[in-house]
C-alpha positions, 0 to 999 in steps of 0.5 A, spaced: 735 612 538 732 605 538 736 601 532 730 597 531 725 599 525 721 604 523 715 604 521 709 610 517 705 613 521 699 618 519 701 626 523 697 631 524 698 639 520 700 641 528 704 635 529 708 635 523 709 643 524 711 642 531 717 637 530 720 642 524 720 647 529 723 643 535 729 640 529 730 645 524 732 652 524 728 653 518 720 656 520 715 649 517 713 651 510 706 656 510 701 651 507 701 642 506 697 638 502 698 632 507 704 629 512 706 622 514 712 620 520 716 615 521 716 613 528 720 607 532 719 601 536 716 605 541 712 610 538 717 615 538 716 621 533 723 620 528 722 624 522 716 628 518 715 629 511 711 635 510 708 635 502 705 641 499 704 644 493 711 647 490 714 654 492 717 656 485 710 659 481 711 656 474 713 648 477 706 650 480 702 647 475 697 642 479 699 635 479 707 638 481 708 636 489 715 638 494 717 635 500 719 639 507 722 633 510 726 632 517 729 628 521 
């Protein structure tokens, strides 16, 4: 890996799916709100966070978000 910065870069459902099964041996989660990934110099996929609408059911009270994240 490039020591250089990384940078935010939009990811698409399927993309941000992908990378969590290729670098986790956790499944994705079912559902997400939206997913953002940080890439390097040269445009390399780093990391993923996956943002969706929380798991336990009584945090789930429509402003509350959760974060898969990996890396």
């Amino acid at each position: 890996m490039s020591e250089g910065r990384l940078r935010l870069v939009p990811v698409r459902s399927r993309e941000a799916k992908d990378f969590v099964r290729r670098h986790r041996h956790h499944a994705p989660p079912p559902g997400q709100i939206f997913a953002v990934g940080a890439a390097d110099e040269e445009g390399t996929l780093r990391a993923v966070a996956i943002v969706g609408r929380p798991v336990a059911r009584h945090l789930d009270d429509g402003t509350t978000l959760e974060v898969a994240r990996t890396s």
